[in-house]
CHARMM-style PDB file with segment names, atoms N, HN, CA, C and O in Angstrom:
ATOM      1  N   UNK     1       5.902  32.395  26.677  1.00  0.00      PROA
ATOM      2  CA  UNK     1       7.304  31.993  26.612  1.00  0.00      PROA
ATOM      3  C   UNK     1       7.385  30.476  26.841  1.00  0.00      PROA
ATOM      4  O   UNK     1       6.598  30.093  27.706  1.00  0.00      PROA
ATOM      5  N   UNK     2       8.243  29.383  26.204  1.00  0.00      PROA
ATOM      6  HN  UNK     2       8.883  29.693  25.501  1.00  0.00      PROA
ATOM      7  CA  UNK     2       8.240  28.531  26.133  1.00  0.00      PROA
ATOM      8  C   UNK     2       9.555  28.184  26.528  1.00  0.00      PROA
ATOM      9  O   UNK     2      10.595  28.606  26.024  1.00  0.00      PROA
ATOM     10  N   UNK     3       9.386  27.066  27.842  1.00  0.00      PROA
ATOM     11  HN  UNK     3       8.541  26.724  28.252  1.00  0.00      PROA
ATOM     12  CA  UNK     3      10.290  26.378  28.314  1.00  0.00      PROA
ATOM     13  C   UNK     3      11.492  25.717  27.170  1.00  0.00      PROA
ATOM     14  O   UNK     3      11.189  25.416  26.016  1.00  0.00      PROA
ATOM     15  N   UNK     4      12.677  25.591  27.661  1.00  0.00      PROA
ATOM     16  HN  UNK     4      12.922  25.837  28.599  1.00  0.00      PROA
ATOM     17  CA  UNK     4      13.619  24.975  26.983  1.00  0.00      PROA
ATOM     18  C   UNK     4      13.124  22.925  26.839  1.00  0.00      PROA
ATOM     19  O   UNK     4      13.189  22.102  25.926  1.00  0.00      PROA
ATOM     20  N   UNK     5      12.845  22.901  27.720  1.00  0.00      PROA
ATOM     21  HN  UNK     5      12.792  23.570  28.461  1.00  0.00      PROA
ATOM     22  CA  UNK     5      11.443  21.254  28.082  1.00  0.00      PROA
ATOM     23  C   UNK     5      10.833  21.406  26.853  1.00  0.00      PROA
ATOM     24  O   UNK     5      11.207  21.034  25.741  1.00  0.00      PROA
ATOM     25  N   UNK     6       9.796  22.033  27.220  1.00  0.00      PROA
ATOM     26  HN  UNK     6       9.492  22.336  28.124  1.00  0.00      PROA
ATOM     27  CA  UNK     6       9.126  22.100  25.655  1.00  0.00      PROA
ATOM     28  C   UNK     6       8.973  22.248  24.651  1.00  0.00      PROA
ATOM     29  O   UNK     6       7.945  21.940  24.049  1.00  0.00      PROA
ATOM     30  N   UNK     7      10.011  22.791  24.150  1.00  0.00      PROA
ATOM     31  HN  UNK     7      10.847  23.041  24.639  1.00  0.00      PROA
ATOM     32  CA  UNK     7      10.581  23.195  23.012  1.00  0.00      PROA
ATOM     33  C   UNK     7      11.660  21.898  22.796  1.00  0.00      PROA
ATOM     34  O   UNK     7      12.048  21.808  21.632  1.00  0.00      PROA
ATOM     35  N   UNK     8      12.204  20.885  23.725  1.00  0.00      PROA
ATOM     36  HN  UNK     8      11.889  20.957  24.671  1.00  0.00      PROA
ATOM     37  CA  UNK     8      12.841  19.672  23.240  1.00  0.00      PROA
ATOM     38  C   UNK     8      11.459  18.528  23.021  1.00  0.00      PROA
ATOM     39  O   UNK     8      11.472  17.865  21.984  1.00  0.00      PROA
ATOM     40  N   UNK     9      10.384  18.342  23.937  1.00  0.00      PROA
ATOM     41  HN  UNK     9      10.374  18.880  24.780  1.00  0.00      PROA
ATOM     42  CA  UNK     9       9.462  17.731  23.689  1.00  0.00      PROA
ATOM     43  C   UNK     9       8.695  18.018  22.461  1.00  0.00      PROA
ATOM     44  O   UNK     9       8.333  16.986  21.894  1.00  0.00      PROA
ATOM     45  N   UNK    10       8.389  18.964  21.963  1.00  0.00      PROA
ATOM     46  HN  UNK    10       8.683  19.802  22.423  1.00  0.00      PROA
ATOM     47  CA  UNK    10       7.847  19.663  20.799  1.00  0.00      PROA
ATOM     48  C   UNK    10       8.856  19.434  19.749  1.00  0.00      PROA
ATOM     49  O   UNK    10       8.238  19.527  18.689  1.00  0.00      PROA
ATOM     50  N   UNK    11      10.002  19.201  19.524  1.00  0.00      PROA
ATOM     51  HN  UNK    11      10.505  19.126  20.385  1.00  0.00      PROA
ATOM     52  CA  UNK    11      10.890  18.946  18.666  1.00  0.00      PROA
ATOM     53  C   UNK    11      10.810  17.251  18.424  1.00  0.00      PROA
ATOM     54  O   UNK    11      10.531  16.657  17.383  1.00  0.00      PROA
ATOM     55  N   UNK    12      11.086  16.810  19.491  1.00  0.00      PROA
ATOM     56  HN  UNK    12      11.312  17.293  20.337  1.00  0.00      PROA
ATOM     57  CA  UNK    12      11.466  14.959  19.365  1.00  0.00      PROA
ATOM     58  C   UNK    12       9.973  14.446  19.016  1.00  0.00      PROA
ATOM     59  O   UNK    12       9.806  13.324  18.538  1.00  0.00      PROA
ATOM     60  N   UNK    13       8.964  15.267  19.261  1.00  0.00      PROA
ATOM     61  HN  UNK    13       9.100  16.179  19.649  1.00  0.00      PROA
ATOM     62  CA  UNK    13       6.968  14.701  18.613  1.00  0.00      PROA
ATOM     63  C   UNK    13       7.527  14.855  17.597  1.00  0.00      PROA
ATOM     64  O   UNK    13       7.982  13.815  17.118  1.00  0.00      PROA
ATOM     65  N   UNK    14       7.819  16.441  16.619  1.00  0.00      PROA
ATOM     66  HN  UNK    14       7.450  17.285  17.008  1.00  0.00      PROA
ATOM     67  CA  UNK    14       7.592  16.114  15.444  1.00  0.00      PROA
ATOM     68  C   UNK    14       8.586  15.396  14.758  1.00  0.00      PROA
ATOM     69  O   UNK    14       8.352  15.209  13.564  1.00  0.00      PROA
ATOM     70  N   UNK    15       9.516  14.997  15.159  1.00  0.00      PROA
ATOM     71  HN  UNK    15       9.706  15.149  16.129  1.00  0.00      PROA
ATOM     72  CA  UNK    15      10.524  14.183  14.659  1.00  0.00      PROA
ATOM     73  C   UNK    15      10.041  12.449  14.382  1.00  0.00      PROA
ATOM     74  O   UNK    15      10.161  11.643  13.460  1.00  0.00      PROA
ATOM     75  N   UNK    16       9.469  12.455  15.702  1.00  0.00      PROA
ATOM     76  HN  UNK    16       9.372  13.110  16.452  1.00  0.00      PROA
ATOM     77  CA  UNK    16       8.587  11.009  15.622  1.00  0.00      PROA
ATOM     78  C   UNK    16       7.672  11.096  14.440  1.00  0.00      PROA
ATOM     79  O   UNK    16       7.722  10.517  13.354  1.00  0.00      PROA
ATOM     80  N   UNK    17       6.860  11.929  14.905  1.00  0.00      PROA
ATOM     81  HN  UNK    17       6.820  12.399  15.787  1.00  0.00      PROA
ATOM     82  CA  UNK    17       5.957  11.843  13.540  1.00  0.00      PROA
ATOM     83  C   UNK    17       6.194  12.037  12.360  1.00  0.00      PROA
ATOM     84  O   UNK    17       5.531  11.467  11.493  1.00  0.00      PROA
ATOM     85  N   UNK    18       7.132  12.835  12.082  1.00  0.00      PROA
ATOM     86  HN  UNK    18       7.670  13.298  12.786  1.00  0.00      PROA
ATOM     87  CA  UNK    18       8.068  12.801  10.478  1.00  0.00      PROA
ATOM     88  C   UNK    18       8.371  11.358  10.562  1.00  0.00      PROA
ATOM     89  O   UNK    18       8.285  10.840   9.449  1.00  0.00      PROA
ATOM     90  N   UNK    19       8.625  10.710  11.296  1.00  0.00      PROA
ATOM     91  HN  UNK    19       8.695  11.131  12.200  1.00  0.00      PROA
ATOM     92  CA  UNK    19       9.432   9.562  10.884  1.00  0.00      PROA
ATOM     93  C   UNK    19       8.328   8.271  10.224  1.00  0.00      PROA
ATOM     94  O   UNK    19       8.394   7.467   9.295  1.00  0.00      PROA
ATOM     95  N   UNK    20       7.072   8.702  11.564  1.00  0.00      PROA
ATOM     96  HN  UNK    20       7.018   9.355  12.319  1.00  0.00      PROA
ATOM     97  CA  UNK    20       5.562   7.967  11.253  1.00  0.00      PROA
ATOM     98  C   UNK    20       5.079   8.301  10.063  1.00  0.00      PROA
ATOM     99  O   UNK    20       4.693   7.264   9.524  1.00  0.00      PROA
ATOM    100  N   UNK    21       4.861   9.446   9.214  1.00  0.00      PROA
ATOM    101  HN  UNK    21       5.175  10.288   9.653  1.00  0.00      PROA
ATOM    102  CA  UNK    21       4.458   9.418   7.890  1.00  0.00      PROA
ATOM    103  C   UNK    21       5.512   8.967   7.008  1.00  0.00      PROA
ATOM    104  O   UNK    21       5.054   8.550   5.944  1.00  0.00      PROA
ATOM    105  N   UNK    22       7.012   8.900   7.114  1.00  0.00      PROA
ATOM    106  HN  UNK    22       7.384   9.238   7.979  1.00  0.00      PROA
ATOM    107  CA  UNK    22       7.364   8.426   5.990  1.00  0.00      PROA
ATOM    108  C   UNK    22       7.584   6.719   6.217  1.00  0.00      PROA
ATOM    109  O   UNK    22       8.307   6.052   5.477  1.00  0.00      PROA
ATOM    110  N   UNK    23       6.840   6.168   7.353  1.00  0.00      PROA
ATOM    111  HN  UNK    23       6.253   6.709   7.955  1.00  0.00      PROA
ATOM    112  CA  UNK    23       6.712   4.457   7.188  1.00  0.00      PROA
ATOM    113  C   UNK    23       5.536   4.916   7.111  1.00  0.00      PROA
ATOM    114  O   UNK    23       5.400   5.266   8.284  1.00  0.00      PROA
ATOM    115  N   UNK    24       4.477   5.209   6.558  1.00  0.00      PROA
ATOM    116  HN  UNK    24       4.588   4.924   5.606  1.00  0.00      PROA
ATOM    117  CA  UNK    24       2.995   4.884   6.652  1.00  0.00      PROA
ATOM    118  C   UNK    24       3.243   5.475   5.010  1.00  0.00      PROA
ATOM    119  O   UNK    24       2.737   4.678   4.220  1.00  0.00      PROA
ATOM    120  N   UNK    25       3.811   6.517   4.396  1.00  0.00      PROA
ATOM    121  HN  UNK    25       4.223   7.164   5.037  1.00  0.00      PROA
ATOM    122  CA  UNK    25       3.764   6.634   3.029  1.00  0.00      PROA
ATOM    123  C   UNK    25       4.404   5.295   2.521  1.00  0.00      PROA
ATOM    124  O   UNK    25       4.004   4.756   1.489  1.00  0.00      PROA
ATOM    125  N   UNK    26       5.512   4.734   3.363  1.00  0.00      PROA
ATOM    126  HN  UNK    26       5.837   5.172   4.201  1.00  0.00      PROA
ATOM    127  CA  UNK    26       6.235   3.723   2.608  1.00  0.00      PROA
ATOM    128  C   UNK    26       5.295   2.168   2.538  1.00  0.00      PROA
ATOM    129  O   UNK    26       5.458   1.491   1.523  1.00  0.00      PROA
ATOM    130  N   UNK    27       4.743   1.869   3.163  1.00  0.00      PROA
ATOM    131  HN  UNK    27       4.611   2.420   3.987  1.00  0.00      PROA
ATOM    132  CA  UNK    27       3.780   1.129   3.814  1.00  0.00      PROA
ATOM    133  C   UNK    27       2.412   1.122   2.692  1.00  0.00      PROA
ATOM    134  O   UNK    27       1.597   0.200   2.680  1.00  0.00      PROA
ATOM    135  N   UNK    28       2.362   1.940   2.066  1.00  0.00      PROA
ATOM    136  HN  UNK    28       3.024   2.689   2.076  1.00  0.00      PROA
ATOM    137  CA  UNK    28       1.227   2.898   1.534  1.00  0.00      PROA
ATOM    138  C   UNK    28       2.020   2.792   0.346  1.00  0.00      PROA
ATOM    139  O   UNK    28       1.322   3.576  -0.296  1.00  0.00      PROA
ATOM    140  N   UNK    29       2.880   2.471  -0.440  1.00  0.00      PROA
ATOM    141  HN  UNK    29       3.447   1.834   0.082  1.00  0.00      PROA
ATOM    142  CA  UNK    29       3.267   2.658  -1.390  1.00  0.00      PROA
ATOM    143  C   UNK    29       3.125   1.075  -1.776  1.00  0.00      PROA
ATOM    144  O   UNK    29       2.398   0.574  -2.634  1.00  0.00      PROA
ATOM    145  N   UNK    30       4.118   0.388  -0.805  1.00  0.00      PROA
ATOM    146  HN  UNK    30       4.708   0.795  -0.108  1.00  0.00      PROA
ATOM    147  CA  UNK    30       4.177  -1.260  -1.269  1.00  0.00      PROA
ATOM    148  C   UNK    30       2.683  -1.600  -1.144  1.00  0.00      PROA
ATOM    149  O   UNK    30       2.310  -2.238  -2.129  1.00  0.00      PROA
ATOM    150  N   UNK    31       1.667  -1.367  -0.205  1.00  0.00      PROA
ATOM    151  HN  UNK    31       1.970  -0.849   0.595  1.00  0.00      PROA
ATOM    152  CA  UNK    31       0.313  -1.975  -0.258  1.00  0.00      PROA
ATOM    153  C   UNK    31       0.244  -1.570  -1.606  1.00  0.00      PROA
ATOM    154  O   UNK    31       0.371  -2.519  -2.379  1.00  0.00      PROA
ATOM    155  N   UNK    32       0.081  -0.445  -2.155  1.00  0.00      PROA
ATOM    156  HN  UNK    32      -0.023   0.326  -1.527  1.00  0.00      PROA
ATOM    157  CA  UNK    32      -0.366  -0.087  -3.896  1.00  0.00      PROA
ATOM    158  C   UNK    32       0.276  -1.023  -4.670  1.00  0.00      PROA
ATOM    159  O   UNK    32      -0.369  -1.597  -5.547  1.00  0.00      PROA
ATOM    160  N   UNK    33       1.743  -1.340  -4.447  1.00  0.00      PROA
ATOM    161  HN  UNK    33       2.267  -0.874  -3.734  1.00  0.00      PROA
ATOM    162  CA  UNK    33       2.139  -2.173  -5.593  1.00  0.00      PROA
ATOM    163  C   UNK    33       1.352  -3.474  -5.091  1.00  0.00      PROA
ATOM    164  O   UNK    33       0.520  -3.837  -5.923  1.00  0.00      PROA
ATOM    165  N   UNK    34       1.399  -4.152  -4.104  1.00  0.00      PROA
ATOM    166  HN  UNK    34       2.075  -3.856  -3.429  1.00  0.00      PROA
ATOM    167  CA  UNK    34       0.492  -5.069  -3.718  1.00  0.00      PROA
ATOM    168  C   UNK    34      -0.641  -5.098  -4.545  1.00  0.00      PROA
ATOM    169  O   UNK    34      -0.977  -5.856  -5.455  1.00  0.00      PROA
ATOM    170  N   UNK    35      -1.007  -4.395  -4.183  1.00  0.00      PROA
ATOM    171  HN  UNK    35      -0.734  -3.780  -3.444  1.00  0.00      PROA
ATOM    172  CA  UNK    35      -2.799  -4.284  -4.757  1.00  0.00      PROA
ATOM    173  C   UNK    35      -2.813  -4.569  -6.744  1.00  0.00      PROA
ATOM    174  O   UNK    35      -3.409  -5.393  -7.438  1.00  0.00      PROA
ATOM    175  N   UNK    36      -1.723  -3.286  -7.126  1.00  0.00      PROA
ATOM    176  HN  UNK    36      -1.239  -2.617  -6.562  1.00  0.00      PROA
ATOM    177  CA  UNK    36      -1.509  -3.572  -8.629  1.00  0.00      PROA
ATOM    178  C   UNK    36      -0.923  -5.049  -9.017  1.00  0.00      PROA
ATOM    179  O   UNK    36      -1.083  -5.679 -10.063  1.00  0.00      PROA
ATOM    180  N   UNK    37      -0.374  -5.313  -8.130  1.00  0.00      PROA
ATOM    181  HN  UNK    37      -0.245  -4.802  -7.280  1.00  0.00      PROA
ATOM    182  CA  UNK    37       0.205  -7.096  -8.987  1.00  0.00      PROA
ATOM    183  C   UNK    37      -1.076  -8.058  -8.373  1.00  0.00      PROA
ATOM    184  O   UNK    37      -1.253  -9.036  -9.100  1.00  0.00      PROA
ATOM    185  N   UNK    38      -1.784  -8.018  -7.484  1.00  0.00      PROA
ATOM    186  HN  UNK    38      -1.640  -7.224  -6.894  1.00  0.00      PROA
ATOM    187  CA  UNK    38      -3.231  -8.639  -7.163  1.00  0.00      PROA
ATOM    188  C   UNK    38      -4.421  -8.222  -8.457  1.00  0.00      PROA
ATOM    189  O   UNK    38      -5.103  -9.109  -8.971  1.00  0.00      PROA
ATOM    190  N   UNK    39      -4.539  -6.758  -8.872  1.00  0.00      PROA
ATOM    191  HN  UNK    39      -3.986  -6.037  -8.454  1.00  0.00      PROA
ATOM    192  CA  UNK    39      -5.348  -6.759 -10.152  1.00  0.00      PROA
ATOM    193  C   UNK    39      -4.899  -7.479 -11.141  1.00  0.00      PROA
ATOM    194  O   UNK    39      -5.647  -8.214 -11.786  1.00  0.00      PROA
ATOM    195  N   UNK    40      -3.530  -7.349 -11.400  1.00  0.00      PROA
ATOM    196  HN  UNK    40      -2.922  -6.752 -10.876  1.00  0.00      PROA
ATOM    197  CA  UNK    40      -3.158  -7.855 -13.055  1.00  0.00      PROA
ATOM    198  C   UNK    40      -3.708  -9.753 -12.875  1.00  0.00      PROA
ATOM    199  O   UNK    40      -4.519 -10.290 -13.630  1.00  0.00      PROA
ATOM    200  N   UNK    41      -2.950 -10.502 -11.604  1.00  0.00      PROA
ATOM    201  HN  UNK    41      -2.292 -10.066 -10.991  1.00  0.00      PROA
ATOM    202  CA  UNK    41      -3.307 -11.619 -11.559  1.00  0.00      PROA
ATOM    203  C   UNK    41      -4.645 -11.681 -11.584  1.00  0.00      PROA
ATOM    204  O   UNK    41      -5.148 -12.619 -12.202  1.00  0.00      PROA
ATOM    205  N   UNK    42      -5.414 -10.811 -10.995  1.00  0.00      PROA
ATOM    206  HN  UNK    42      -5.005 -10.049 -10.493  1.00  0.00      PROA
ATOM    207  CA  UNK    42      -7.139 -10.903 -10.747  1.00  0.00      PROA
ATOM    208  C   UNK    42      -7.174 -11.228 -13.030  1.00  0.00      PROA
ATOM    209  O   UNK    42      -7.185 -12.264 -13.696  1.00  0.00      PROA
ATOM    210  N   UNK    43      -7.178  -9.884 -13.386  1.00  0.00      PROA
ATOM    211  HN  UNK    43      -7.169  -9.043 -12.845  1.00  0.00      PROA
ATOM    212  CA  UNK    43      -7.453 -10.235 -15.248  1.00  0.00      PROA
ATOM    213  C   UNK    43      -6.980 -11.562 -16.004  1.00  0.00      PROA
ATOM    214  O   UNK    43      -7.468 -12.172 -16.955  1.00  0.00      PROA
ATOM    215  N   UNK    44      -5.685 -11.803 -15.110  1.00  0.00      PROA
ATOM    216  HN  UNK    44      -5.289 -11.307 -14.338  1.00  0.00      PROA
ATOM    217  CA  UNK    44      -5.317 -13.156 -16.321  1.00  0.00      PROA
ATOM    218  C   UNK    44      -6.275 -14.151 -15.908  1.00  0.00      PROA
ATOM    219  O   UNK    44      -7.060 -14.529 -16.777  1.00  0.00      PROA
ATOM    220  N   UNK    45      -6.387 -14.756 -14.507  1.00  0.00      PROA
ATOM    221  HN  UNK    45      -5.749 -14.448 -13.801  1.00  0.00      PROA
ATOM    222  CA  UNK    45      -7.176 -15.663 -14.155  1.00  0.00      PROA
ATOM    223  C   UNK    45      -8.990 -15.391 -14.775  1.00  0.00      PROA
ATOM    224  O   UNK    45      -9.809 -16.284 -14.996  1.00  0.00      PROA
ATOM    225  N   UNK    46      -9.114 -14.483 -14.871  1.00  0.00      PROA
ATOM    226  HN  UNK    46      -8.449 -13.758 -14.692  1.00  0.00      PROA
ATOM    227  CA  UNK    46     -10.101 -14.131 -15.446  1.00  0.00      PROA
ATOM    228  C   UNK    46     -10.729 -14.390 -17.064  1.00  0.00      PROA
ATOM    229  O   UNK    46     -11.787 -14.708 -17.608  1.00  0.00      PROA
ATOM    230  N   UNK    47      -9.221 -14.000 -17.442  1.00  0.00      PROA
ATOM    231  HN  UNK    47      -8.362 -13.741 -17.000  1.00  0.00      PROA
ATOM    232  CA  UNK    47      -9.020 -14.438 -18.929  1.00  0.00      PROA
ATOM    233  C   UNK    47      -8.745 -16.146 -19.370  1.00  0.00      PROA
ATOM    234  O   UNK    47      -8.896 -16.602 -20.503  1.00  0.00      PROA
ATOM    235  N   UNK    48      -8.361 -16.817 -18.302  1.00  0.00      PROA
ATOM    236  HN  UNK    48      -8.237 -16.446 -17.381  1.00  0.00      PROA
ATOM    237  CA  UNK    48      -8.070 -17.969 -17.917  1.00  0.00      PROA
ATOM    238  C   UNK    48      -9.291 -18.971 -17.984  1.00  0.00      PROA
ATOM    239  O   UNK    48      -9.417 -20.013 -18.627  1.00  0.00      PROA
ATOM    240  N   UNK    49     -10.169 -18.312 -17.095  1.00  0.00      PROA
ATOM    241  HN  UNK    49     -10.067 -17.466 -16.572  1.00  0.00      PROA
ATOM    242  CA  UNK    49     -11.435 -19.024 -17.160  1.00  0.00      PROA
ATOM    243  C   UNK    49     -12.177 -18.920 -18.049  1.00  0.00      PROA
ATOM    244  O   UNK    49     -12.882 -19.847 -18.448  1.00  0.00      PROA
ATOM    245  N   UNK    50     -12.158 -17.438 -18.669  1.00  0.00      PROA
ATOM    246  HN  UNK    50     -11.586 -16.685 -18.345  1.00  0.00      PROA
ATOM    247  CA  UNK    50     -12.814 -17.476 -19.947  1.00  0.00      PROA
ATOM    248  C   UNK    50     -13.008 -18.531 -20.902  1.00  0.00      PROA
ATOM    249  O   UNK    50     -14.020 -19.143 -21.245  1.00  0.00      PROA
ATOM    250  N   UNK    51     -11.221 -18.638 -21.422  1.00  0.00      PROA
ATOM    251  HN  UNK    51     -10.399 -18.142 -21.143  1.00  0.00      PROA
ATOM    252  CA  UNK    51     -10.743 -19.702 -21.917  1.00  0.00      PROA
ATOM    253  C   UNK    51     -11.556 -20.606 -22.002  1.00  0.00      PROA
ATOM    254  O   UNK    51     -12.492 -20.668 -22.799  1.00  0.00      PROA
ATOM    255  N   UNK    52     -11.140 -21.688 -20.852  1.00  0.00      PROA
ATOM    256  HN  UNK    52     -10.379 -21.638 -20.205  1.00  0.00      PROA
ATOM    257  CA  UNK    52     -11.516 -23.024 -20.393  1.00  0.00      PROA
ATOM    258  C   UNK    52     -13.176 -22.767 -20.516  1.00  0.00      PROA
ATOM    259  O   UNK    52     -13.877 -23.776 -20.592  1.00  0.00      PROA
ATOM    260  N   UNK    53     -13.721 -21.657 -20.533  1.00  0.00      PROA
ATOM    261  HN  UNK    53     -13.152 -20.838 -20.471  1.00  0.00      PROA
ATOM    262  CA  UNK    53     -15.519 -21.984 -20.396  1.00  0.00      PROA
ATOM    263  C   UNK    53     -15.607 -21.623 -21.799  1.00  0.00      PROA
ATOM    264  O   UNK    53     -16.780 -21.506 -22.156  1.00  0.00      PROA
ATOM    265  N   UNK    54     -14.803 -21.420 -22.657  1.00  0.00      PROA
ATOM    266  HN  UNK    54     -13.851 -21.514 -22.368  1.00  0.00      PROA
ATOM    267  CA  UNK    54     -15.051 -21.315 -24.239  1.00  0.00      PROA
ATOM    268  C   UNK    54     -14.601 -22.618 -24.818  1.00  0.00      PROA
ATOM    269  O   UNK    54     -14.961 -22.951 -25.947  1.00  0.00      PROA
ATOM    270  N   UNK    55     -13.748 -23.438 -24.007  1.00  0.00      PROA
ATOM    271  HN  UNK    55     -13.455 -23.168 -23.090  1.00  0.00      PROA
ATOM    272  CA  UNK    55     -13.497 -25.150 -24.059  1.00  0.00      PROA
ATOM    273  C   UNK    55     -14.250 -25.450 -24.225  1.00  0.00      PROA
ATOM    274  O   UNK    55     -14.858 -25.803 -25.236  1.00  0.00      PROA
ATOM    275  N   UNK    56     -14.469 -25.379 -23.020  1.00  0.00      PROA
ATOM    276  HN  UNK    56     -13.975 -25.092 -22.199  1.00  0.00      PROA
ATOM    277  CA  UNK    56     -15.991 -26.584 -22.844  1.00  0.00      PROA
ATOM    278  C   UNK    56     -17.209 -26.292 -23.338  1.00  0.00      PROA
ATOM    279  O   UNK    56     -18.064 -27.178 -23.335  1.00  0.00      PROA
ATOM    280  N   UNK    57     -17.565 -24.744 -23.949  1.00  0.00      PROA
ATOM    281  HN  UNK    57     -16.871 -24.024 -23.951  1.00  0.00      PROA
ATOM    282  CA  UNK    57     -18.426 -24.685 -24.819  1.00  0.00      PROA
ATOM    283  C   UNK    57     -18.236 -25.499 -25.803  1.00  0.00      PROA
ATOM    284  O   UNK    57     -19.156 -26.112 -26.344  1.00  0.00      PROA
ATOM    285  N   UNK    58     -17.214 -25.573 -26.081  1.00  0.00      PROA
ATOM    286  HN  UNK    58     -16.466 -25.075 -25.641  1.00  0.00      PROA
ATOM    287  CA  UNK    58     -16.828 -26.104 -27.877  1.00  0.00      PROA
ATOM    288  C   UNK    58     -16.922 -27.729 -27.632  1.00  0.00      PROA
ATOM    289  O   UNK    58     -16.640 -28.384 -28.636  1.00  0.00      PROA
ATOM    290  N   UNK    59     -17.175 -28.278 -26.783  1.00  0.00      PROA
ATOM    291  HN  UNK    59     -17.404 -27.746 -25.968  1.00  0.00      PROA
ATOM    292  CA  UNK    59     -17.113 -29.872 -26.910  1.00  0.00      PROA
ATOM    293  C   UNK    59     -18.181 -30.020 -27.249  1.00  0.00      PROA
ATOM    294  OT1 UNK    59     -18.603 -31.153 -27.482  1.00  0.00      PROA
TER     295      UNK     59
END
């Protein structure tokens, strides 16, 4: 049998922690977009240098 105590302590944890996964999904979502606008810049600069080292081949 479970105290009326514990059954409010056992309620307000998982409430906390509902609240902790949806900032750690949210958190977890913007790092991904993070990460995706860090790849795309990673390819252009990439494509960038290409470029310029196909320049300076050509001189």
């Amino acid at each position: 049998m479970w105290t009326q105590e514990t059954i409010q302590r056992i309620t307000t944890e998982n409430t906390t922690l509902k609240q902790r996964v949806r900032q750690l999904t949210a958190d977890n979502r913007t790092l991904d977009e993070r990460l995706k606008v860090a790849r795309t810049n990673l390819r252009f600069q990439d494509r960038r240098v290409a470029d310029l080292e196909a320049q300076i081949a050509a001189t």
